[in-house]
VOVEX-395783 format. One record per atom (N, C-alpha, C): x, y, z. Coordinates in steps of 0.02 Angstrom, whole numbers, plus 32768, in hexadecimal, padded with zeros to 4 digits. Example, Ala and Ser with C-alpha at 12.3 -4.5 7.8 and 13.67 -1.06 7.14 Angstrom:
2
82947EE48186;82677F1F8186;82947F5B8186;82827F908162;82AC7FCB8165;82858002818A;
END
This chain:
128
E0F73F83DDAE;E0BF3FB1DDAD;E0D23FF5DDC9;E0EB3FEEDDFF;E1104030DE1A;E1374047DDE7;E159403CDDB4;E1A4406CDD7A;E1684073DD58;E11F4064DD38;E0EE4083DD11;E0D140B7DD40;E0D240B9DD86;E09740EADDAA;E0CA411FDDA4;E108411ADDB0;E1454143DDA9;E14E4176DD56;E1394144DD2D;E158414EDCE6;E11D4172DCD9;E0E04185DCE5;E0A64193DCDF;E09F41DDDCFD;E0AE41EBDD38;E0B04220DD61;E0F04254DD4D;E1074239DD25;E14B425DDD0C;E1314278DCCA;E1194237DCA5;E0DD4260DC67;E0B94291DC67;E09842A0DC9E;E05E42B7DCBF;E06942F9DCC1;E0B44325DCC4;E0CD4356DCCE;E0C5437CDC9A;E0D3435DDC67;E0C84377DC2F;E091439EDC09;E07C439ADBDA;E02C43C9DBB7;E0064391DBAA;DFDD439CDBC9;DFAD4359DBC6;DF5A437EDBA8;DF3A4345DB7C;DF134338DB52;DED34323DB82;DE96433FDB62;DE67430FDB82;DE12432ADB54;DDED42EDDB4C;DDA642D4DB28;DD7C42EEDB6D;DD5B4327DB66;DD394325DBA4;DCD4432DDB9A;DCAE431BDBA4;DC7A431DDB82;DC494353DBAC;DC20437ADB88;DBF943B0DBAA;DBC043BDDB7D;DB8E43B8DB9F;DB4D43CBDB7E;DB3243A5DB38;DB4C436DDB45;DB4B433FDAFF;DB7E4347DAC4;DBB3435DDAD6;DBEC4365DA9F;DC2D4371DAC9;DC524339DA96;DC904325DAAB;DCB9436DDA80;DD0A436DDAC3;DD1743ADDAA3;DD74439CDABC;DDA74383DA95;DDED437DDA9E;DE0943DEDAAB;DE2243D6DB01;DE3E440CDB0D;DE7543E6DB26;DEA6444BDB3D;DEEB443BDB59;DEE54478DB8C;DF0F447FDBBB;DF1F44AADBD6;DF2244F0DBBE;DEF24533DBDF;DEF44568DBA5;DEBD4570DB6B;DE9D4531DB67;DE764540DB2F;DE2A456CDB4B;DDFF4586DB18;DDDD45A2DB1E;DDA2457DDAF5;DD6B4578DB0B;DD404567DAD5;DCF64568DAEF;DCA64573DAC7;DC644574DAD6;DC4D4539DADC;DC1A4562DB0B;DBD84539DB22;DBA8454ADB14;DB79453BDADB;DB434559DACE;DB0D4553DB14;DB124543DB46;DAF14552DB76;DAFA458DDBB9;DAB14598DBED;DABF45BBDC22;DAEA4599DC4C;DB2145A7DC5F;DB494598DCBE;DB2E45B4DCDE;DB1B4595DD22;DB1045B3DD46;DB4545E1DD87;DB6C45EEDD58;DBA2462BDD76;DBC84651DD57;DBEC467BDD8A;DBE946CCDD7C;DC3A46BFDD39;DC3846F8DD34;DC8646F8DCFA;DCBD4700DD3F;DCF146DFDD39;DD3546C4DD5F;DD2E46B0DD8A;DCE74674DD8A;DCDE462DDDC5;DCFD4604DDA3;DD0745BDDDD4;DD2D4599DDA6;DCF5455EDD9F;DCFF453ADD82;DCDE4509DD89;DD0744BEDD88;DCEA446EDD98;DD0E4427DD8F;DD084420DD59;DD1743F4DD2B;DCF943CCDCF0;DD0F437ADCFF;DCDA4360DD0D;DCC9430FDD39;DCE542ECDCE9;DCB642F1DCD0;DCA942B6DC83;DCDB42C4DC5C;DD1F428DDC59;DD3C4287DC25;DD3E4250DC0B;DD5E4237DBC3;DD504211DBA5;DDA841EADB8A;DDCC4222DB7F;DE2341FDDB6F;DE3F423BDB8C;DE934238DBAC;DEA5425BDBD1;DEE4423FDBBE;DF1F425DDBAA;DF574247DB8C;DF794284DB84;DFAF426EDB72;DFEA42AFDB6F;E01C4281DB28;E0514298DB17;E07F4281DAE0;E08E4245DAD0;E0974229DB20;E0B841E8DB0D;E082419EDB36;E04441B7DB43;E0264197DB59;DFE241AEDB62;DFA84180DB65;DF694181DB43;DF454166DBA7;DF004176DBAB;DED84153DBD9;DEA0416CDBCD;DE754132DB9E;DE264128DB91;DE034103DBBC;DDBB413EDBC8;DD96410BDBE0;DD5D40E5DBBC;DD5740C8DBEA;DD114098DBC5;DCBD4096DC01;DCAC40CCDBF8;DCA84107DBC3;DCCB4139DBE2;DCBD4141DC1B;DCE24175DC45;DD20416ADC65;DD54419EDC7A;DD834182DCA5;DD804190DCEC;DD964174DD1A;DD754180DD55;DD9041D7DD75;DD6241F1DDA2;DD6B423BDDAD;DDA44239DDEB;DDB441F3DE0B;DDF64205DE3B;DE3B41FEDE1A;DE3441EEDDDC;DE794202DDAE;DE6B423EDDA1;DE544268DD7F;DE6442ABDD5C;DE5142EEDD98;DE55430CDD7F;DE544362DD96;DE2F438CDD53;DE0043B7DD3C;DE1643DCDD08;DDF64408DD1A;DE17444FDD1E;DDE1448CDD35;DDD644B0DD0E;DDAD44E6DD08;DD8D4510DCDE;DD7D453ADCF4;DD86457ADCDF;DD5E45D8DCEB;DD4F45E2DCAE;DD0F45FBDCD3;DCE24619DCA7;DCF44661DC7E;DD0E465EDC4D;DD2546BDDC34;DCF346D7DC1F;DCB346C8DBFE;DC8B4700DBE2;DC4946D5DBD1;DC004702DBEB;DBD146F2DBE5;DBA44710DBB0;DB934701DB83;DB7C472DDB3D;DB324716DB26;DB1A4719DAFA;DAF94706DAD3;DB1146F5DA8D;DAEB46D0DA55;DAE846B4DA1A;DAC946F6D9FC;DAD146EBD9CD;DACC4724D983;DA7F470FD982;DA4D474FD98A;DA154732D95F;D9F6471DD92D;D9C746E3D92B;D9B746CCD916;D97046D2D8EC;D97146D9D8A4;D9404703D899;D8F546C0D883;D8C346BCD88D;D8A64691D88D;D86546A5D85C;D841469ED823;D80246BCD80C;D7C6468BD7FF;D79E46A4D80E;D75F4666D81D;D732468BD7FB;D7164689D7C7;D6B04685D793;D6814655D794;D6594678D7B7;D61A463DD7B2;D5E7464CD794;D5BF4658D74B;D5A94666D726;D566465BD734;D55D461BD765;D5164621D75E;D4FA4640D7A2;D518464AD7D5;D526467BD81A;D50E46BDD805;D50246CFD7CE;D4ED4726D7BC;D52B4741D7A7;D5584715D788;D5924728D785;D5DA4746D7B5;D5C84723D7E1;D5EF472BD82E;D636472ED810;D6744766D827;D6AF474BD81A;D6D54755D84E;D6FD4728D868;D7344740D89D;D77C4738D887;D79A4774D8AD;D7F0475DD89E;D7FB4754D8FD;D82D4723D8F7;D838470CD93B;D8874703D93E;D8984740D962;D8E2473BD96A;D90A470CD9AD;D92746DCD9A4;D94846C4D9E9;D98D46BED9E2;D9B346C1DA2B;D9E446CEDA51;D9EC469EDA78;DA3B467CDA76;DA2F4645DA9A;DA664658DAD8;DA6B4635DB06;DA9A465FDB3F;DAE74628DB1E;DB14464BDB2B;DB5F4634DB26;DB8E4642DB67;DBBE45F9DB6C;DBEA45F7DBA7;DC3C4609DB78;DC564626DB91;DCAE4620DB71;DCC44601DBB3;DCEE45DCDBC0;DD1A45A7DBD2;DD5D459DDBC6;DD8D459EDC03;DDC645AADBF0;DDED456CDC2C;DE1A453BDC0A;DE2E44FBDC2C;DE724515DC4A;DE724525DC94;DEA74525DCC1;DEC644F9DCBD;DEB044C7DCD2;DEDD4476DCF2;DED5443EDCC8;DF004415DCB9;DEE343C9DCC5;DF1343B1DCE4;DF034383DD04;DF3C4380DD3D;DF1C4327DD37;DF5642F1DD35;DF4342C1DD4A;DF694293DD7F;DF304270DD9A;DF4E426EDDE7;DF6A4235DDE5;DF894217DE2A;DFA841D8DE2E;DF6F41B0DE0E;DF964175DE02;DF694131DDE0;DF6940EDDE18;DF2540DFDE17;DF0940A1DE64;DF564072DE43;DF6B404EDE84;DF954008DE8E;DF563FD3DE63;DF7A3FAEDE35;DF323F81DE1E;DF613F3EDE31;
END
């Protein structure tokens, strides 16, 4: 068990992969990547933030799924926030004919996170 905790941590060095889930959608990053959140964070642009919930965490020559989750004292994965935006509006048109002929256009804006993956770092593995 020890030449796997060994053979594992040597893997580990390498570019590692990981299923991490946020806001109801699963999303395969790597180190470096960038990608949205159609939601508000509640922080500023170049905080960092954890990301708790992952789901598979692997690198080239080796795989670790959970069922469903994997536990949060194996991994590391951090995140800064690069840019806080909005969504393109949204143009919306509503007639109600028997209202006196009421019409509305209703434009919405949804708030957007950009996200950018510092780390994944995975840690020693428990003695089983």
């Amino acid at each position: 068990m020890a030449a796997l905790a060994q053979k594992l941590e040597q893997l580990a060095k390498r570019r590692l992969f990981a299923v991490i889930h946020m806001f109801g959608k699963q999303r395969l990053v790597t180190n470096g990547d960038l990608f949205m959140v159609d939601h508000h964070l509640p922080l500023e642009c170049g905080e960092k933030l954890l990301i708790n919930k992952c789901l598979v965490l692997g690198g080239k020559d080796f795989s670790i799924i959970g069922r469903p989750l994997i536990d949060k004292d194996l991994f590391r994965i951090n995140a800064t926030v690069v840019e806080k935006t909005m969504t393109d509006h949204k143009c919306s048109y509503r007639h109600v004919p028997r209202d006196g002929g009421n019409q509305k256009f209703l434009f919405q804006a949804r708030p957007r996170t950009v996200l950018r993956i510092n780390e994944i770092e995975l840690k020693s593995l428990p003695e089983c």
